[in-house]
C-alpha atoms as a printed R data frame, in Angstrom:
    type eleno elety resid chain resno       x      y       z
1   ATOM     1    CA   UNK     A     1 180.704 98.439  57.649
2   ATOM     2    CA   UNK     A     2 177.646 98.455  55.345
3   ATOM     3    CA   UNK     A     3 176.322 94.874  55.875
4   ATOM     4    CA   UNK     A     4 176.229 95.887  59.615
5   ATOM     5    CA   UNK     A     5 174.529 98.816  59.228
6   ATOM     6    CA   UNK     A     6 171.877 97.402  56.623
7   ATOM     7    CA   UNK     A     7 171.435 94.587  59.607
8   ATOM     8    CA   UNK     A     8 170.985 96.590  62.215
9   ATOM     9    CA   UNK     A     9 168.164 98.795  59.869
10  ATOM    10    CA   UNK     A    10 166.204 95.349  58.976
11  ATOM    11    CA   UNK     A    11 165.979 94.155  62.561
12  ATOM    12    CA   UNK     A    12 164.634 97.967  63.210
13  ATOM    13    CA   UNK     A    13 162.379 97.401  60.600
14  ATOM    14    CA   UNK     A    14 160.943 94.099  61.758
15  ATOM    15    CA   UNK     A    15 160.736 94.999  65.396
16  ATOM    16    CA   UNK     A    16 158.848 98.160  63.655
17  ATOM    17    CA   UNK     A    17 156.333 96.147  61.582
18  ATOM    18    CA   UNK     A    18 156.090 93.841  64.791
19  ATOM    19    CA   UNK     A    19 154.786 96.762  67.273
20  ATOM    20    CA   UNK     A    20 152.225 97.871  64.292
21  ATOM    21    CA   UNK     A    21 150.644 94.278  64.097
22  ATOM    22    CA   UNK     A    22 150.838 93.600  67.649
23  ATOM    23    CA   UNK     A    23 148.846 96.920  68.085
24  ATOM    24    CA   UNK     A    24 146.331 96.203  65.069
25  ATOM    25    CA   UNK     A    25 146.169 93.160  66.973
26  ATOM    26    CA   UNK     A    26 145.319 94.425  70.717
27  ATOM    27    CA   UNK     A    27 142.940 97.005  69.013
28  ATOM    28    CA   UNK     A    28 140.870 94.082  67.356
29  ATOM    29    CA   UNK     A    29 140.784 92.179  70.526
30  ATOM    30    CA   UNK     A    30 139.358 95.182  72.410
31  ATOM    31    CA   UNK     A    31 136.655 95.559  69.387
32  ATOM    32    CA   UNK     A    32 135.785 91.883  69.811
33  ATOM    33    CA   UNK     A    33 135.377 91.801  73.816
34  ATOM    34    CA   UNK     A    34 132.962 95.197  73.259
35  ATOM    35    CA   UNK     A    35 130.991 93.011  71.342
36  ATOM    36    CA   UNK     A    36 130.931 90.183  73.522
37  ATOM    37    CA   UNK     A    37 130.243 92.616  76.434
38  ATOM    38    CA   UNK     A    38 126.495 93.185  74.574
39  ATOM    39    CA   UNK     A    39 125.863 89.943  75.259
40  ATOM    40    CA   UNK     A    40 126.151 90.251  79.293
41  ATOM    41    CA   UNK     A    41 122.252 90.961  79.288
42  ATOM    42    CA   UNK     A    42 121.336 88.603  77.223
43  ATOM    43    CA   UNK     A    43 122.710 85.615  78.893
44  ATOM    44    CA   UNK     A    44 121.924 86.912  81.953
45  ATOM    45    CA   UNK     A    45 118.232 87.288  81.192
46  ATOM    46    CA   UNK     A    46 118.218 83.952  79.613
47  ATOM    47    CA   UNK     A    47 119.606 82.280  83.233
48  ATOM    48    CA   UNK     A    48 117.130 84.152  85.449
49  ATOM    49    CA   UNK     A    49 114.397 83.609  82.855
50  ATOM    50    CA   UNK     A    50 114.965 79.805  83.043
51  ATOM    51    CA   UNK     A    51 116.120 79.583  86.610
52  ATOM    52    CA   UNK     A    52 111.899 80.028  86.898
53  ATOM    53    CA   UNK     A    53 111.290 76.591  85.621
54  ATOM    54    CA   UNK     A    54 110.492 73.782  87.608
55  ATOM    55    CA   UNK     A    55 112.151 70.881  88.294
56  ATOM    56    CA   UNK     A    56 112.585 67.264  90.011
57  ATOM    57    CA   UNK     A    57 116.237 68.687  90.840
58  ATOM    58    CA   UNK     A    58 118.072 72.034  91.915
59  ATOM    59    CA   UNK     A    59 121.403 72.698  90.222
60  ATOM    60    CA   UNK     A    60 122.994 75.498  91.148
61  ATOM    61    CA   UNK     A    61 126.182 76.837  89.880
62  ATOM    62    CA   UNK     A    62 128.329 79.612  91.397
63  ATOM    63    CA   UNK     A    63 130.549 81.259  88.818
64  ATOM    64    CA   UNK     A    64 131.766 84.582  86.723
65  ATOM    65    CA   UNK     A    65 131.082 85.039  82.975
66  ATOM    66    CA   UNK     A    66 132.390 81.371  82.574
67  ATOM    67    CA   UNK     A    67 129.441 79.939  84.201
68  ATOM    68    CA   UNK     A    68 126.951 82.638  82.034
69  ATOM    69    CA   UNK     A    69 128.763 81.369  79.138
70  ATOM    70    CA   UNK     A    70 129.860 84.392  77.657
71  ATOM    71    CA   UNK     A    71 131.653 83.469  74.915
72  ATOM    72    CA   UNK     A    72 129.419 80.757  73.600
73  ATOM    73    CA   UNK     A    73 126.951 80.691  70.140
74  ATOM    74    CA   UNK     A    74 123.866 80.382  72.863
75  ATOM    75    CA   UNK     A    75 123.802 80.653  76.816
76  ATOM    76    CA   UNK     A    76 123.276 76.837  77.385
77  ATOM    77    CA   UNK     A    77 126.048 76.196  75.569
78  ATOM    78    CA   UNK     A    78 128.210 77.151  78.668
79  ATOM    79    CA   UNK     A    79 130.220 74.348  80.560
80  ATOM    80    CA   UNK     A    80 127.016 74.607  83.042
81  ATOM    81    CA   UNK     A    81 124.213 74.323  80.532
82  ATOM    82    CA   UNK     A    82 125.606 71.065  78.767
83  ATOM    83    CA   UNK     A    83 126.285 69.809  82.446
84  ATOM    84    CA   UNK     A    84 122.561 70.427  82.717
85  ATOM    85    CA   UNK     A    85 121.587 68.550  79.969
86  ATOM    86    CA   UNK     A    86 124.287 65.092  81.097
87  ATOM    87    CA   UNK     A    87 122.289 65.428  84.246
88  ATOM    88    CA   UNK     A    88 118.763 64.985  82.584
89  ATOM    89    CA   UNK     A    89 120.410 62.278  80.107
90  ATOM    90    CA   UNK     A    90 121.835 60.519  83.678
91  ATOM    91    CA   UNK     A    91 118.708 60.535  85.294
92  ATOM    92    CA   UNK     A    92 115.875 60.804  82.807
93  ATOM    93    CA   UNK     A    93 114.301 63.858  84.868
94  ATOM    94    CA   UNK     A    94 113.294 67.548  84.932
95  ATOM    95    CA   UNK     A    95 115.990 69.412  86.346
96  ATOM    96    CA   UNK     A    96 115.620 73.539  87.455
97  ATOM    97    CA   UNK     A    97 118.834 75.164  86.916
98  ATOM    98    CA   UNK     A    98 119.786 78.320  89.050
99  ATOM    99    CA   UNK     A    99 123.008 80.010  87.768
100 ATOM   100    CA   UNK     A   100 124.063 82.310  90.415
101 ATOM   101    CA   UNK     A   101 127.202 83.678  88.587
102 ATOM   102    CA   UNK     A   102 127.612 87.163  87.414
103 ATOM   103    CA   UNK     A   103 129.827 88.349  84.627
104 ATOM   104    CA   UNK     A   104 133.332 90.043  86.302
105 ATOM   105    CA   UNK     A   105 132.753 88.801  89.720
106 ATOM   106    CA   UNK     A   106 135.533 87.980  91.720
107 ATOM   107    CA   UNK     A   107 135.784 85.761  94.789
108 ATOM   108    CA   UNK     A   108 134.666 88.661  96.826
109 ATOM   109    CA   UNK     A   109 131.646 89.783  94.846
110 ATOM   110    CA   UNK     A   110 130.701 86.244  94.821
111 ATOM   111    CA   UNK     A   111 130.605 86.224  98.396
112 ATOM   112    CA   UNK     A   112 128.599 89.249  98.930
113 ATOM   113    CA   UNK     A   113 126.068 88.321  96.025
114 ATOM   114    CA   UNK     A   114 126.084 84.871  95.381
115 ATOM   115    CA   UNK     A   115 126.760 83.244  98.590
116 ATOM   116    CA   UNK     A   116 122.910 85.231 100.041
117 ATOM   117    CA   UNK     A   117 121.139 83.908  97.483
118 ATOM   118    CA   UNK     A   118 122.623 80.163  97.797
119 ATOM   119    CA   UNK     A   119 121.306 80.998 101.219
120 ATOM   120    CA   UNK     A   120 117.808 80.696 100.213
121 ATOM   121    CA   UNK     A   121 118.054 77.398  98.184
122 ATOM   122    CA   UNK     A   122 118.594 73.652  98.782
123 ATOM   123    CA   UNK     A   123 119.938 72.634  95.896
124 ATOM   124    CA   UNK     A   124 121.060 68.956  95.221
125 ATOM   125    CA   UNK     A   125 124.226 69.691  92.875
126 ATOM   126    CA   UNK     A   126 126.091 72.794  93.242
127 ATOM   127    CA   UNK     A   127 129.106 73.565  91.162
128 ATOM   128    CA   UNK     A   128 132.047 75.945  91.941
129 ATOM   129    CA   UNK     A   129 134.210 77.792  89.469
130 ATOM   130    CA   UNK     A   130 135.436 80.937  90.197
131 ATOM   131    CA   UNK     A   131 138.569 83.389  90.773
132 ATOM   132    CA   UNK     A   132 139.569 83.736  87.464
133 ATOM   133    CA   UNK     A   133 139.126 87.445  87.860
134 ATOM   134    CA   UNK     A   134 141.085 88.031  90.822
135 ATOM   135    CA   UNK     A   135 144.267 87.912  89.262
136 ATOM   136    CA   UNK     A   136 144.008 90.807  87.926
137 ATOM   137    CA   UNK     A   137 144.450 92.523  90.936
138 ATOM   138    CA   UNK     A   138 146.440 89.874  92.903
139 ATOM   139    CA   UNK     A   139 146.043 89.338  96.667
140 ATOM   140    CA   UNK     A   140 146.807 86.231  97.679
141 ATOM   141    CA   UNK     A   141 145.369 86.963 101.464
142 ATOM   142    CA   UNK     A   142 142.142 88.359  99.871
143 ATOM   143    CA   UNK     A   143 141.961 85.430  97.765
144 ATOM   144    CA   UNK     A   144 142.289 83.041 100.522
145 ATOM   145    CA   UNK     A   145 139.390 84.773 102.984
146 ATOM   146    CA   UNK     A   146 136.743 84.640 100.160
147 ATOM   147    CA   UNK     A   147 137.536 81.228  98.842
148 ATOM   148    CA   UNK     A   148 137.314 80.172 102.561
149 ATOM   149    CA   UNK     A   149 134.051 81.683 102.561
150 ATOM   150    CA   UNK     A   150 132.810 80.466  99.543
151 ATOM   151    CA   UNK     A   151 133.605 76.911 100.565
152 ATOM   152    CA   UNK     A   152 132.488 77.596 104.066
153 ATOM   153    CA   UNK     A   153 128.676 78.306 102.786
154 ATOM   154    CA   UNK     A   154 128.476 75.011  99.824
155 ATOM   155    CA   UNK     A   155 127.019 71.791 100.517
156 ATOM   156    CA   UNK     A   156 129.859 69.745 101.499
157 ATOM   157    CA   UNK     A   157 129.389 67.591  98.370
158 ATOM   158    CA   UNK     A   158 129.955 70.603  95.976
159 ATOM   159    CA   UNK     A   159 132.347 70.188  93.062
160 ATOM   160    CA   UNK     A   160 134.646 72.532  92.973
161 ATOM   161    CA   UNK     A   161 137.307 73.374  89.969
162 ATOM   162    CA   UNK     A   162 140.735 75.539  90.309
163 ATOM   163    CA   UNK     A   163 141.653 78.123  87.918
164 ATOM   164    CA   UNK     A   164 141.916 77.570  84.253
165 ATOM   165    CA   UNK     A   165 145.170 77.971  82.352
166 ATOM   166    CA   UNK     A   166 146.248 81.249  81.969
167 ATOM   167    CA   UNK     A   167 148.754 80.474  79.022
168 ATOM   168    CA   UNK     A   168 150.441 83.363  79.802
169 ATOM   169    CA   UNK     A   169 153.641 82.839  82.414
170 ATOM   170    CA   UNK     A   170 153.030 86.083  84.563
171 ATOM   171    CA   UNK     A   171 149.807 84.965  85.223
172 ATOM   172    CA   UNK     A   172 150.251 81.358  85.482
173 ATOM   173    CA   UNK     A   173 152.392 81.970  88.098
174 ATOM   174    CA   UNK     A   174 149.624 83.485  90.275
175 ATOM   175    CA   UNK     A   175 147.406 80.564  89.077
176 ATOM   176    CA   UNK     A   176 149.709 78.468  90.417
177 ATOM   177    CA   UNK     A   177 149.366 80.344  93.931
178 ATOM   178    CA   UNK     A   178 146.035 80.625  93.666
179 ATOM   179    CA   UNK     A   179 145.131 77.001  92.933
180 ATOM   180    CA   UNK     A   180 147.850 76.169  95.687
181 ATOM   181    CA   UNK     A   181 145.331 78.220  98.225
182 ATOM   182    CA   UNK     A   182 142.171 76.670  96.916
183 ATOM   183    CA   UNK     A   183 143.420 72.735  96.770
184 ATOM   184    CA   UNK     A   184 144.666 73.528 100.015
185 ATOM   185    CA   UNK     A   185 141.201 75.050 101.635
186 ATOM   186    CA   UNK     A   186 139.006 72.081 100.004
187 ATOM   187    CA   UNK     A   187 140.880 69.714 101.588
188 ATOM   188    CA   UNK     A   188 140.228 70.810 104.837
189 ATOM   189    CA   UNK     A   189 136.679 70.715 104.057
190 ATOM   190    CA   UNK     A   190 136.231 67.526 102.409
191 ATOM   191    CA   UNK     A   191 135.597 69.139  99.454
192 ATOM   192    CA   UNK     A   192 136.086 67.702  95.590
193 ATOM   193    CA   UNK     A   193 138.425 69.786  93.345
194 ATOM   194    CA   UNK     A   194 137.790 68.865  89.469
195 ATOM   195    CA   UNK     A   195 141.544 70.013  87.060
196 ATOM   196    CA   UNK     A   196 140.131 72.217  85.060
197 ATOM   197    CA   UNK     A   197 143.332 73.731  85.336
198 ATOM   198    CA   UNK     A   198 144.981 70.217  83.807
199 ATOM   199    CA   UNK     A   199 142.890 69.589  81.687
200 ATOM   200    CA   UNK     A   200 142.917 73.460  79.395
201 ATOM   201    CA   UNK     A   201 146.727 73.392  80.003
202 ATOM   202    CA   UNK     A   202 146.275 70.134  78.231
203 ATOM   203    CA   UNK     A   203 144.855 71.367  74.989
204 ATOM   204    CA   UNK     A   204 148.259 73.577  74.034
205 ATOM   205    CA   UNK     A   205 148.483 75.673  71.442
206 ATOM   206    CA   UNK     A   206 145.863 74.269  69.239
207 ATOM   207    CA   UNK     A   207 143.125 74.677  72.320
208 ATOM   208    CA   UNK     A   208 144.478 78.658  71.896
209 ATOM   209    CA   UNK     A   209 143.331 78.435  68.557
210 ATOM   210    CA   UNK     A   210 140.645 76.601  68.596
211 ATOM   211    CA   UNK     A   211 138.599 76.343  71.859
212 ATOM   212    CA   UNK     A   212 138.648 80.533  72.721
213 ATOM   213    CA   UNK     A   213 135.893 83.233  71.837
214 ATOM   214    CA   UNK     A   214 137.491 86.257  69.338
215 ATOM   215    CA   UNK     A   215 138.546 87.900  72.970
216 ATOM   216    CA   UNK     A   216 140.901 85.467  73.118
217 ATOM   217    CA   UNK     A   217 140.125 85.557  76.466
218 ATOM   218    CA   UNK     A   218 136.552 83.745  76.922
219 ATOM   219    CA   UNK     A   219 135.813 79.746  76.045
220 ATOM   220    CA   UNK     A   220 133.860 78.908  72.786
221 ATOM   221    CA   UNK     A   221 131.475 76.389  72.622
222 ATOM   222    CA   UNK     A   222 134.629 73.391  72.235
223 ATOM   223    CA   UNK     A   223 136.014 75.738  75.061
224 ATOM   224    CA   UNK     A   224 133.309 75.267  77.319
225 ATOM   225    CA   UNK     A   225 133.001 71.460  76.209
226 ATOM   226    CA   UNK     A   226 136.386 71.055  77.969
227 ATOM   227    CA   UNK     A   227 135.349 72.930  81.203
228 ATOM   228    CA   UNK     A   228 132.445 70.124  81.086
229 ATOM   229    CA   UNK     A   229 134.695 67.807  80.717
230 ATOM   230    CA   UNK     A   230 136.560 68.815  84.049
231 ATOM   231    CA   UNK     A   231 133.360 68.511  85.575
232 ATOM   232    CA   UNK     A   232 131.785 65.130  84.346
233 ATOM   233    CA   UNK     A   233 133.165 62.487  85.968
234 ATOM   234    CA   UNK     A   234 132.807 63.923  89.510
235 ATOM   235    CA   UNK     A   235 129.112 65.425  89.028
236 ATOM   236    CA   UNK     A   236 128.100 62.467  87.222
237 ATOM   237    CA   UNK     A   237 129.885 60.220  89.844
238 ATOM   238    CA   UNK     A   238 127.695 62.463  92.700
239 ATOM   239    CA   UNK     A   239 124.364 62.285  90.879
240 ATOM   240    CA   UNK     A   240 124.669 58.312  90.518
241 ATOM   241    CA   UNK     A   241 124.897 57.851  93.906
242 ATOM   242    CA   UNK     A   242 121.703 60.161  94.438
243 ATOM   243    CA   UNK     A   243 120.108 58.018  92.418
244 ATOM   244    CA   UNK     A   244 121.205 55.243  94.297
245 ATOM   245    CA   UNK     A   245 120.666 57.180  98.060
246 ATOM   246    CA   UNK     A   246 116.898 57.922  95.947
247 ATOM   247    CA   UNK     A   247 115.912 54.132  95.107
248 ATOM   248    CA   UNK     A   248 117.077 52.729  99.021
249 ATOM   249    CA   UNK     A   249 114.634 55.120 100.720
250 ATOM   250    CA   UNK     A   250 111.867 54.515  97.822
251 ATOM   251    CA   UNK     A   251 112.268 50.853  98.778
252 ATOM   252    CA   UNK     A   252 112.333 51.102 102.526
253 ATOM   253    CA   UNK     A   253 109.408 53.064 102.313
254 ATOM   254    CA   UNK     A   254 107.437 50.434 100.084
């Protein structure tokens, strides 16, 4: 009856030990995203500061703290600021970059905030990534009314991505829904959807390890390289042909 006993007191143990690191653990992760949170106004001032520069093109991206790049060594260094710089490679031209996104916004805030200001610009790239935040607080009709209205109010050549990868099942599963809704609503529009969700599912365990900020919950810089990625072919794809469109109406004008 001993060895049972001694058993049963090592598994206690173990579970014991477990619950102390996993706390140590969840405590450290809430001391990193504080510090990450400092950095909302700074990459928010660095957006709106630039977003005053001229250029030959308007790029606007629509977004959450992805799209600010929190997470990153340096705000350009988000998936939209190295899209910004394959665009000027591509075309060999200034290009004014207005990042609409705000850190924490949902679909909803992005309609009531973002979607008046897009108002007031005619951009000639627009990228979409947003929703990520909404599953916190899951509602898959609420979902599906401001993603309508998001897509409603972009060009109809805006690229568009679905949710990232989760990891996590519980909330995969309402990715899944949620990317379900959004395929489903750009395809009614016309509308290109990039896999971002494919493509960080993709990168497995070592992209957890590797390609996350210490929040284990934001991108790093390789994190953000892989949200690019998602986006490349079908931005660069768009801005060749505007380059193209560009050069036949130069020529029928000579």
């Amino acid at each position: 009856m001993l060895a049972p006993a001694i058993a049963t007191g090592a598994v206690a143990a173990i579970g014991a030990l477990a619950a102390v690191g996993w706390r140590r653990f969840r405590a450290k992760l809430t001391a990193n995203s504080l510090v990450l949170n400092e950095t909302l106004p700074i990459h928010s001032k660095w957006w709106r500061d630039h977003a005053k520069e001229r250029g030959e093109m308007l790029y606007v991206a629509i977004g959450d703290s992805a799209a600010q790049g929190i997470g990153a060594s340096r705000p350009d260094r988000s998936y939209v600021g190295v899209l910004a710089d394959d665009i000027r490679d591509l075309t060999g031209r200034s290009l004014r970059v207005v990042n609409l996104s705000v850190s924490g916004a949902t679909t909803e805030l992005a309609v009531l905030d973002q979607l008046p200001r897009l108002a007031k610009l005619h951009p000639d790239l627009v990228t979409v990534a947003i929703g990520a935040n909404d599953i916190a607080q899951w509602d898959p009709a609420r979902f599906e009314r401001n993603v309508g209205a998001i897509l409603d109010a972009v060009p109809g050549d805006a690229i568009v991505a679905d949710l990232p990868c989760f990891h996590f099942p519980k909330n995969e599963r309402k990715v899944a829904v949620a990317n379900r809704i959004l395929r489903r609503l750009a395809a009614e529009r016309g509308l290109t959807v990039v896999p971002l969700h494919e493509l960080t599912k993709r990168q497995g365990l070592r992209g957890i390890l590797t390609q996350f900020a210490e929040d284990m919950f934001h991108p790093n810089d390789h994190g953000y390289r892989i949200w690019a990625d998602a986006f490349r072919p079908a931005l660069l794809a768009l801005v060749a042909r505007r380059l193209v469109d560009a050069g036949h109406d130069h020529a029928e004008v000579a």
